[in-house]
PDB file of N, CA, C and O in Angstrom:
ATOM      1  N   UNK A   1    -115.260 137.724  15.747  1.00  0.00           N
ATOM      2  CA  UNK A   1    -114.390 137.694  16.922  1.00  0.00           C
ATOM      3  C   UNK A   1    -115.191 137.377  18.172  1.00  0.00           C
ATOM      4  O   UNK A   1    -116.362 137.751  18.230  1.00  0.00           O
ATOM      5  N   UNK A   2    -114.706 136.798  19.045  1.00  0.00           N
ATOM      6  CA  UNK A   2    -115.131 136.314  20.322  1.00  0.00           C
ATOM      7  C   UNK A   2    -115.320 137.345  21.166  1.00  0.00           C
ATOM      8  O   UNK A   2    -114.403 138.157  21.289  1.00  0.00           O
ATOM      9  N   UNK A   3    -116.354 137.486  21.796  1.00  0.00           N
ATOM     10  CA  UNK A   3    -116.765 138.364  23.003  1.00  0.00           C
ATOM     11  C   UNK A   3    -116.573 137.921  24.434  1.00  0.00           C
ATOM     12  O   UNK A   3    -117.331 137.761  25.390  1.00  0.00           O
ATOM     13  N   UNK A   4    -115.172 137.772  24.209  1.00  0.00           N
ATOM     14  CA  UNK A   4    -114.869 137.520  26.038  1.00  0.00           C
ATOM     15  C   UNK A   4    -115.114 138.150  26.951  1.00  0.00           C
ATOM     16  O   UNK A   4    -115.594 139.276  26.819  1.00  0.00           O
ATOM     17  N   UNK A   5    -114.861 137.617  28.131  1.00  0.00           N
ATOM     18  CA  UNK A   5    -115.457 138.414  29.452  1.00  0.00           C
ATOM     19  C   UNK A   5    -113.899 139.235  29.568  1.00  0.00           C
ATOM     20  O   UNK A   5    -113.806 139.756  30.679  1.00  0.00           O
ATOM     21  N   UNK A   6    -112.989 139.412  28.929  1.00  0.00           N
ATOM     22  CA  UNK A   6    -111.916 140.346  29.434  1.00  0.00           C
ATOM     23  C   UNK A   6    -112.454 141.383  28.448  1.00  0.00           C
ATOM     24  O   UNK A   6    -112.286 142.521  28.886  1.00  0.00           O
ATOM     25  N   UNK A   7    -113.090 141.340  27.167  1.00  0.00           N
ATOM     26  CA  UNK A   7    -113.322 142.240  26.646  1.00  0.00           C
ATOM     27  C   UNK A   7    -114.253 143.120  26.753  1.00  0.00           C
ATOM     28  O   UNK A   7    -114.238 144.273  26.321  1.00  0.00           O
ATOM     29  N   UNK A   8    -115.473 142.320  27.616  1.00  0.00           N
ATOM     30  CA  UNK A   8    -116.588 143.249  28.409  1.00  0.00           C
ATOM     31  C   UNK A   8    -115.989 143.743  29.550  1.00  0.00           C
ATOM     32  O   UNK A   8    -116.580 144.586  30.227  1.00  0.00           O
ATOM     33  N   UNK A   9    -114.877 143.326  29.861  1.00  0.00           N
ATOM     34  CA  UNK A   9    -115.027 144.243  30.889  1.00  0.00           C
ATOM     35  C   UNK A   9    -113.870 145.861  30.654  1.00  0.00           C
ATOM     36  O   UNK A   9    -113.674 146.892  31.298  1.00  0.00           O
ATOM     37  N   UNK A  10    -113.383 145.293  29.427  1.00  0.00           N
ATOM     38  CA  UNK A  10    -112.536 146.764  29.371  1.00  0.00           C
ATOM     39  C   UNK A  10    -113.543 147.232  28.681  1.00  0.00           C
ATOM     40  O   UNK A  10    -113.947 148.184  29.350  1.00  0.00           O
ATOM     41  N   UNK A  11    -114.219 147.131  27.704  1.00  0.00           N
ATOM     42  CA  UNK A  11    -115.140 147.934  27.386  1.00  0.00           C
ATOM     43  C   UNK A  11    -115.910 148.965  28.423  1.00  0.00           C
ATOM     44  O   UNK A  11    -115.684 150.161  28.608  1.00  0.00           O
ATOM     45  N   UNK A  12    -116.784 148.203  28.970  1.00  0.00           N
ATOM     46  CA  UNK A  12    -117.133 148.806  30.150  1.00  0.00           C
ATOM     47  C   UNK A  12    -116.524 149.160  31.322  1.00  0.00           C
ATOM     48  O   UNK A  12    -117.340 149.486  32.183  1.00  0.00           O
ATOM     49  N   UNK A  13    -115.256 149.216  31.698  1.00  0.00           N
ATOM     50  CA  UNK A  13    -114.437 150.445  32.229  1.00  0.00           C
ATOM     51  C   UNK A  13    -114.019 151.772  31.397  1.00  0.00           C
ATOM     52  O   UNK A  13    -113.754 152.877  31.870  1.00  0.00           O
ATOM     53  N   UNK A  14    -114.025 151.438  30.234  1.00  0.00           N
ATOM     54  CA  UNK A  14    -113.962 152.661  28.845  1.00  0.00           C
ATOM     55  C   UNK A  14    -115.163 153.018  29.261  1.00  0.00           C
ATOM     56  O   UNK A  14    -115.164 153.848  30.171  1.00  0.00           O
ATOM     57  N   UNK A  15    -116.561 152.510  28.732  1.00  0.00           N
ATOM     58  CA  UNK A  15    -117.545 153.190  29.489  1.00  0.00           C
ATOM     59  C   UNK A  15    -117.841 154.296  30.501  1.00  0.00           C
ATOM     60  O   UNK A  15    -118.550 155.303  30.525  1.00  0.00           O
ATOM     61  N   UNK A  16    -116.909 153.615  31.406  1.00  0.00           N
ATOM     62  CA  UNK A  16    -117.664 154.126  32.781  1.00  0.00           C
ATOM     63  C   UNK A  16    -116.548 155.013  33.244  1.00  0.00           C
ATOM     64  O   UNK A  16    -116.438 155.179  34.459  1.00  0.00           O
ATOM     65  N   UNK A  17    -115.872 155.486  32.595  1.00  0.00           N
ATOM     66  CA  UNK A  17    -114.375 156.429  33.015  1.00  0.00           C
ATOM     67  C   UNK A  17    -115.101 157.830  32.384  1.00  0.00           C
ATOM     68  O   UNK A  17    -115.560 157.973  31.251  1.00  0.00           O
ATOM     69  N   UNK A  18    -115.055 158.758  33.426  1.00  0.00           N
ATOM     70  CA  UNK A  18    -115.727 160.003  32.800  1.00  0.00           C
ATOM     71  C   UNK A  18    -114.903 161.200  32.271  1.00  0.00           C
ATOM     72  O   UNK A  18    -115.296 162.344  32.045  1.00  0.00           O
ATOM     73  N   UNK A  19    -113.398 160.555  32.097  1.00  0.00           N
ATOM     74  CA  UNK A  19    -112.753 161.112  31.168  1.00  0.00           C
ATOM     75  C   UNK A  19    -112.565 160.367  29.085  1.00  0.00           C
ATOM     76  O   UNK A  19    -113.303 159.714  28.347  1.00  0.00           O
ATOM     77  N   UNK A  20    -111.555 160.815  28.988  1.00  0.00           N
ATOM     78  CA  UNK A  20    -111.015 159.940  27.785  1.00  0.00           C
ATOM     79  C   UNK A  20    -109.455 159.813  28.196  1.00  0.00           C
ATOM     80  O   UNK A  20    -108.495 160.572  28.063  1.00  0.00           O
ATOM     81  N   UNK A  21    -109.656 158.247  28.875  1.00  0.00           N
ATOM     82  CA  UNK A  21    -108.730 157.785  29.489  1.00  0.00           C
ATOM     83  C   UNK A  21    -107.844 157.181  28.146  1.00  0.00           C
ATOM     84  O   UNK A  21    -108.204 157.045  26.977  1.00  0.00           O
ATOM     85  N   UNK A  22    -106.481 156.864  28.840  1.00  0.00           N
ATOM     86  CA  UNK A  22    -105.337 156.305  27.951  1.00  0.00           C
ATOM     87  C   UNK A  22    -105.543 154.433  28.242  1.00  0.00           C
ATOM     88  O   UNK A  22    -105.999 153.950  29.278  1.00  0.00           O
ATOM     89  N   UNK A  23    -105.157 153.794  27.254  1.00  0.00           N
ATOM     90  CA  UNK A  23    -104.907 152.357  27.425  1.00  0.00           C
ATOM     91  C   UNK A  23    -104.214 152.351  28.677  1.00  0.00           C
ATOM     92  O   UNK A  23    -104.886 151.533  29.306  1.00  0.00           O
ATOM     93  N   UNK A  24    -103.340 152.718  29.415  1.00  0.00           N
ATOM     94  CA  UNK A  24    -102.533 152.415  30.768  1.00  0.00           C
ATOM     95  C   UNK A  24    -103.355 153.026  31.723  1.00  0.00           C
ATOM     96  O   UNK A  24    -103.179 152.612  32.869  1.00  0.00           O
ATOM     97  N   UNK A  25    -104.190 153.879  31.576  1.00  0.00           N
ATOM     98  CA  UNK A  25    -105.319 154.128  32.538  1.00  0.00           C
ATOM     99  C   UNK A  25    -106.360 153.364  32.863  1.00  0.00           C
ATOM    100  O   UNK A  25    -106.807 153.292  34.007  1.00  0.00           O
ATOM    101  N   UNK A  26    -106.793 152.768  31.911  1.00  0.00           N
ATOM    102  CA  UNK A  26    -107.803 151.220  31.536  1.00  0.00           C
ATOM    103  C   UNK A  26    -107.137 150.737  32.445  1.00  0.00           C
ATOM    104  O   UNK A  26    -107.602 150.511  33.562  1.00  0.00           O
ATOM    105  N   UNK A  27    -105.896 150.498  32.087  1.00  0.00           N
ATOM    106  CA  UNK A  27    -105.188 149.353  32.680  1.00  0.00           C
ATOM    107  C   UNK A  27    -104.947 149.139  34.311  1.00  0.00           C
ATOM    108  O   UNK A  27    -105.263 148.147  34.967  1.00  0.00           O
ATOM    109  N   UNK A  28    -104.338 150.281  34.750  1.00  0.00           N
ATOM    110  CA  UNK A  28    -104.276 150.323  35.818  1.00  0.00           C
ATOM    111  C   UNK A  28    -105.447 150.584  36.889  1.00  0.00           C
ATOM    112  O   UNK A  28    -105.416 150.516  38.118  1.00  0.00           O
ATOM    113  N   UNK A  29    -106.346 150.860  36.127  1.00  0.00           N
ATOM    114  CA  UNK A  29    -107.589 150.636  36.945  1.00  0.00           C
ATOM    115  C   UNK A  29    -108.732 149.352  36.785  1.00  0.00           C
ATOM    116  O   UNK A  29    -109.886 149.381  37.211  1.00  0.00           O
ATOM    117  N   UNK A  30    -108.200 148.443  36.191  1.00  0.00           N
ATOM    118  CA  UNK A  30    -108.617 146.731  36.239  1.00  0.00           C
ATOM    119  C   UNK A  30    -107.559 146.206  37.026  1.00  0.00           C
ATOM    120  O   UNK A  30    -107.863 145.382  37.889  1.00  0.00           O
ATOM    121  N   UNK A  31    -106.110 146.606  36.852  1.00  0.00           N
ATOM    122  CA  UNK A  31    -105.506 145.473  37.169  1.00  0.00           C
ATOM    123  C   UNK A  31    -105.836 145.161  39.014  1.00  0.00           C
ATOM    124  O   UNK A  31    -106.096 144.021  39.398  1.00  0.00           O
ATOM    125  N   UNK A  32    -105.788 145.993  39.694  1.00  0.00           N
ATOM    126  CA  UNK A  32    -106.307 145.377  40.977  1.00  0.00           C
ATOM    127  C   UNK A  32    -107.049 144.260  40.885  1.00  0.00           C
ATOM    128  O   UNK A  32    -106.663 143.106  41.072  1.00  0.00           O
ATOM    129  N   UNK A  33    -108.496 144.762  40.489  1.00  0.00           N
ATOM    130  CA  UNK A  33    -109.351 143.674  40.484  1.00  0.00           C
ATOM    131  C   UNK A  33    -109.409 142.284  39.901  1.00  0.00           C
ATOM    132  O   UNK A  33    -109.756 141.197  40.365  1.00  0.00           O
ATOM    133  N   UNK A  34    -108.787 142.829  38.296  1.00  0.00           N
ATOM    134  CA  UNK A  34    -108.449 141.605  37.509  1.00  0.00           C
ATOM    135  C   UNK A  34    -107.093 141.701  37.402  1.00  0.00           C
ATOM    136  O   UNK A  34    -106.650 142.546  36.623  1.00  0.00           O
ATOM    137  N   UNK A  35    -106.141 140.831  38.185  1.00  0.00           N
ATOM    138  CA  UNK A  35    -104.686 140.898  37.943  1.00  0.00           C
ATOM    139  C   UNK A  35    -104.173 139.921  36.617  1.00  0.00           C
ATOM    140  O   UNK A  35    -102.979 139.724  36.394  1.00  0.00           O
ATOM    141  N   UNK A  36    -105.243 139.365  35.807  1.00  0.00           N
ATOM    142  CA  UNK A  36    -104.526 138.781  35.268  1.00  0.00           C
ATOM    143  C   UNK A  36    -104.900 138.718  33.460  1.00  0.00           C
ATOM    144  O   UNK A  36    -104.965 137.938  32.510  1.00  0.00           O
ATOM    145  N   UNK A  37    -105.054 140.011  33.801  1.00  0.00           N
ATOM    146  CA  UNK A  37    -105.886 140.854  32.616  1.00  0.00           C
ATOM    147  C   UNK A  37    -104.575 141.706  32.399  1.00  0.00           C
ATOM    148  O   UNK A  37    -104.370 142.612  33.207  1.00  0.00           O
ATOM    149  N   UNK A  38    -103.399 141.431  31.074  1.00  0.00           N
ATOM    150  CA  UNK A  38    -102.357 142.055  30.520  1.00  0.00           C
ATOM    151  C   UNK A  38    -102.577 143.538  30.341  1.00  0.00           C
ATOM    152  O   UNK A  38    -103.629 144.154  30.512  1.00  0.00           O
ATOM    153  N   UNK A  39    -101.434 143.990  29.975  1.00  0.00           N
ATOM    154  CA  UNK A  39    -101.664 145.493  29.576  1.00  0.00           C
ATOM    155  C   UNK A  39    -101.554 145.599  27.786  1.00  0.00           C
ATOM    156  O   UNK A  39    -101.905 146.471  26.991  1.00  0.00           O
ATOM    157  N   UNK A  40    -100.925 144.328  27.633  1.00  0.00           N
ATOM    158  CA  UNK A  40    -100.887 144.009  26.026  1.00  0.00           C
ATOM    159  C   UNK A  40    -102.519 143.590  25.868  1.00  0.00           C
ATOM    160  O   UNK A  40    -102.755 143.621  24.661  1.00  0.00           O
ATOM    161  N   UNK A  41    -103.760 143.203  26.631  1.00  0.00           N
ATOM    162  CA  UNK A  41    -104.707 142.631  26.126  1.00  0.00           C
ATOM    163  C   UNK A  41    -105.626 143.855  26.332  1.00  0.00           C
ATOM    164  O   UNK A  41    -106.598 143.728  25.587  1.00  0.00           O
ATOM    165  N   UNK A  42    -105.689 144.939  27.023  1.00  0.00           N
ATOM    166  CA  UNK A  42    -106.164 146.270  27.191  1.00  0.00           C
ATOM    167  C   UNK A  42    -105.926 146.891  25.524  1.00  0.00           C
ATOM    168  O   UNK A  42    -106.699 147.319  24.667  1.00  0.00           O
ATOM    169  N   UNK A  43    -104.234 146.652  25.608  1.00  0.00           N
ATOM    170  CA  UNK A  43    -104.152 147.561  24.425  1.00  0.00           C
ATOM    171  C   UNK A  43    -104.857 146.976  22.817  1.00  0.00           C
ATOM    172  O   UNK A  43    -105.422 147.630  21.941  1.00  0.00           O
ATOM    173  N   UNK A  44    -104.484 145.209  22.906  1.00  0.00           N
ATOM    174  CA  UNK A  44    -105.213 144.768  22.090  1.00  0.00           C
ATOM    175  C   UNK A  44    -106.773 145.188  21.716  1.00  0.00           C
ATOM    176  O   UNK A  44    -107.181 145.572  20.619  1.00  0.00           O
ATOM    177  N   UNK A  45    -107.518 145.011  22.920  1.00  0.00           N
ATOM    178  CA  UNK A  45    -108.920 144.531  22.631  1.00  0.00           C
ATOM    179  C   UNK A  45    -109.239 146.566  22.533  1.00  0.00           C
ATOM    180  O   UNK A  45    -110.146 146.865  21.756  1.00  0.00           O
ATOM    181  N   UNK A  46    -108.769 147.376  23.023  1.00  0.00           N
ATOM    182  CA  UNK A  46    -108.966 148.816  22.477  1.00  0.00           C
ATOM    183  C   UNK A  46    -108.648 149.218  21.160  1.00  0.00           C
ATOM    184  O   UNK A  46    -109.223 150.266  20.865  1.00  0.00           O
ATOM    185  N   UNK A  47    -108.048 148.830  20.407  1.00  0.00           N
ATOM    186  CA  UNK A  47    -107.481 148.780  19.101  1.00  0.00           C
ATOM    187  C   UNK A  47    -108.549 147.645  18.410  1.00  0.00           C
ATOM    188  O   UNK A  47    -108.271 147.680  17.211  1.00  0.00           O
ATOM    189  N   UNK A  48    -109.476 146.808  18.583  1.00  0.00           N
ATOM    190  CA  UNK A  48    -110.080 146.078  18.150  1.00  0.00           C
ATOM    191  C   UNK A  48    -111.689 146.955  18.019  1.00  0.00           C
ATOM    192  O   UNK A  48    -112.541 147.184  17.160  1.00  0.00           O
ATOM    193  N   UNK A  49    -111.451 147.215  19.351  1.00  0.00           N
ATOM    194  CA  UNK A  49    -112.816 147.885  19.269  1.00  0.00           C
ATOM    195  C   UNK A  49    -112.966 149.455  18.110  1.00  0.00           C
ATOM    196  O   UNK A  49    -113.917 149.827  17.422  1.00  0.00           O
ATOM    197  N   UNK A  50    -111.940 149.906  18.259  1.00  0.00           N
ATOM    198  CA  UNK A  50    -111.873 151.312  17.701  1.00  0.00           C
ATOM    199  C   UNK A  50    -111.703 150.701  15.853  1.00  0.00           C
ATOM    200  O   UNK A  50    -111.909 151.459  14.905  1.00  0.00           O
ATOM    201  N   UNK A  51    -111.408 149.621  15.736  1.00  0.00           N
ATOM    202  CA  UNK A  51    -111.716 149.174  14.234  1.00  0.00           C
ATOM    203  C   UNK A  51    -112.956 148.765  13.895  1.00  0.00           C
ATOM    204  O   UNK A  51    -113.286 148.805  12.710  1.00  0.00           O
ATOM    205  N   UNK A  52    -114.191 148.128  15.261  1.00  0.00           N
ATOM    206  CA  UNK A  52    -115.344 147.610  14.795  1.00  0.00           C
ATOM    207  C   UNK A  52    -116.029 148.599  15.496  1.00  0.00           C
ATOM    208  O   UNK A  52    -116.946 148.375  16.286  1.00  0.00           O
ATOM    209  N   UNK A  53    -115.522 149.844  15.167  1.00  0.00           N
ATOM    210  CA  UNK A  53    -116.269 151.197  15.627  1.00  0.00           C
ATOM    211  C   UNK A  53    -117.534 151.314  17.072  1.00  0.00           C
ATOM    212  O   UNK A  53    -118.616 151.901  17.049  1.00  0.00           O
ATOM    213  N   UNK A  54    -116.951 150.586  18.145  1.00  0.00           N
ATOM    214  CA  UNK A  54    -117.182 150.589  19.499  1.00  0.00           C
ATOM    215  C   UNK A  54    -116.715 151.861  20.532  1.00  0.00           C
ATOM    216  O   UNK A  54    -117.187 152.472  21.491  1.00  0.00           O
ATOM    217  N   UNK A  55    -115.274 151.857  19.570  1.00  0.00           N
ATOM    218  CA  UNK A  55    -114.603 153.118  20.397  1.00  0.00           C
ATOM    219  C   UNK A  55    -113.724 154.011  19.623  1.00  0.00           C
ATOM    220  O   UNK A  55    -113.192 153.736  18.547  1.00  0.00           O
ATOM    221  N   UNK A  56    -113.624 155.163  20.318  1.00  0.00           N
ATOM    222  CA  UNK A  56    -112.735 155.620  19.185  1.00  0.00           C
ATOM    223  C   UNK A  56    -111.523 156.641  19.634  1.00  0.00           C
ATOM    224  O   UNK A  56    -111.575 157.456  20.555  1.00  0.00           O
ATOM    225  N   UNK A  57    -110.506 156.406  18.820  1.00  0.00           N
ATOM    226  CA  UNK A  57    -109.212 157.316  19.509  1.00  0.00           C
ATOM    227  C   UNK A  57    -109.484 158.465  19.683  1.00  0.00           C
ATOM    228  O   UNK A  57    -110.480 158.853  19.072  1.00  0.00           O
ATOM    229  N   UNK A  58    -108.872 159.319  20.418  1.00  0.00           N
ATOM    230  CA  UNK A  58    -108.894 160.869  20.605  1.00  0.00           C
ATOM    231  C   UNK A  58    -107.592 161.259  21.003  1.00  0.00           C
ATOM    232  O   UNK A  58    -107.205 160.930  22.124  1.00  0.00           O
ATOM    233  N   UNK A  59    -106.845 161.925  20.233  1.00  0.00           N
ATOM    234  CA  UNK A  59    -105.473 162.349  19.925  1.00  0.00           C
ATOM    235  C   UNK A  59    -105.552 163.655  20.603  1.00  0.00           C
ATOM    236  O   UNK A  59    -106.072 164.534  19.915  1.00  0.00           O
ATOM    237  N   UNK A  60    -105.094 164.061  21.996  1.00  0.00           N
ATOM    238  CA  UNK A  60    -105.058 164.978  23.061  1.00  0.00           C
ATOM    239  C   UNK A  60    -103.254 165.390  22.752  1.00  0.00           C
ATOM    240  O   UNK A  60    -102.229 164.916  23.243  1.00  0.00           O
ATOM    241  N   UNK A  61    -103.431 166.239  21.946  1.00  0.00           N
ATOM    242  CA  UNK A  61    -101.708 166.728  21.209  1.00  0.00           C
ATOM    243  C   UNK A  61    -101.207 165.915  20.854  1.00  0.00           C
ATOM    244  O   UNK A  61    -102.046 165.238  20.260  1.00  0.00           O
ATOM    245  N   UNK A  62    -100.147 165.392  20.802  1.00  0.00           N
ATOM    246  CA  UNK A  62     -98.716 164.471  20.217  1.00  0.00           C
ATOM    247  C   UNK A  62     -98.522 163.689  20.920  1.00  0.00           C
ATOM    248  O   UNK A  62     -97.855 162.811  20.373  1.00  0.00           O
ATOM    249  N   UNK A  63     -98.859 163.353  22.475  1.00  0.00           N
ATOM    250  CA  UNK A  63     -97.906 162.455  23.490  1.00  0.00           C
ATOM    251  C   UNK A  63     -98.895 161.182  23.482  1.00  0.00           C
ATOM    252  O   UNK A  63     -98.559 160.032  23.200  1.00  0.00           O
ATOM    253  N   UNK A  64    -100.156 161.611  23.840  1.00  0.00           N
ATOM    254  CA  UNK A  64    -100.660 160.372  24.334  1.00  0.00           C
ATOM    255  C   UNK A  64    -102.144 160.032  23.096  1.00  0.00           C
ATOM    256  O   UNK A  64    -102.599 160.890  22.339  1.00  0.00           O
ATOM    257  N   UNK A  65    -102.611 158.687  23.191  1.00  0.00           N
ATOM    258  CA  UNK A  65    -103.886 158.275  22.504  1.00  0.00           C
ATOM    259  C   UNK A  65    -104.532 157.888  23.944  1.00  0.00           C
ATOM    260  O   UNK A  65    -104.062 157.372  24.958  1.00  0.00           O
ATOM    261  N   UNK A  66    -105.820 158.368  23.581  1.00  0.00           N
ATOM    262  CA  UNK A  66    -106.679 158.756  24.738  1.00  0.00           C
ATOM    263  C   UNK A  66    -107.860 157.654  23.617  1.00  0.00           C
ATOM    264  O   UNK A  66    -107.636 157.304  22.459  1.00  0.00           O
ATOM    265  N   UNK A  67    -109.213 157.301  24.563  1.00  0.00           N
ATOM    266  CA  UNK A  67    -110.151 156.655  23.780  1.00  0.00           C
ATOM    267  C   UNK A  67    -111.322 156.952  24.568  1.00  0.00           C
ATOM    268  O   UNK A  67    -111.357 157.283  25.753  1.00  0.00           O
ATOM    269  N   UNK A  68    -112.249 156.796  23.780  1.00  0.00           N
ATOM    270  CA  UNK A  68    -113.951 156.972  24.192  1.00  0.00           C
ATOM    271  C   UNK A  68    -114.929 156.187  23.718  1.00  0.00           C
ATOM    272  O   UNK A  68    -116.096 156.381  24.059  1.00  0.00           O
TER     273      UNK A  68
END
C-alpha cells in the first residue's frame, strides 16, 4: 500500500494526541488545516493501520472506538 502524505499525517496526529482519541477527533482536528482530507479517509487509513499493526483500537465501553 502507498504511503501518502494524507496518511502520514493522520498517523502522526494519532501520534501526537495525548489521549486515545476517536476517528472524528483525528478528524476534526486536521480538518482546519487540511480541509480536504475526508472523514471517510481518517476512518479508512485508521482501520488500515490497526490491520498492519501501526495502531490499535481501544474499546472505552460500548459507544465509541478510540485508537493509539
Amino acid at each position: 500500500r502507498r504511503n501518502t502524505l494524507q496518511k502520514q499525517i493522520i498517523i502522526h496526529t494519532l501520534k501526537e494526541m495525548p489521549w486515545h482519541p476517536t476517528a472524528s477527533q483525528i478528524y476534526e482536528k486536521l480538518h482546519s488545516h487540511y480541509p480536504s482530507i475526508s472523514k471517510a479517509t481518517v476512518f479508512r487509513v485508521l482501520n488500515q493501520a490497526c490491520q498492519a499493526g501501526v495502531a490499535m483500537q481501544v474499546m472505552v465501553g460500548e459507544r465509541e472506538t478510540r485508537y493509539e
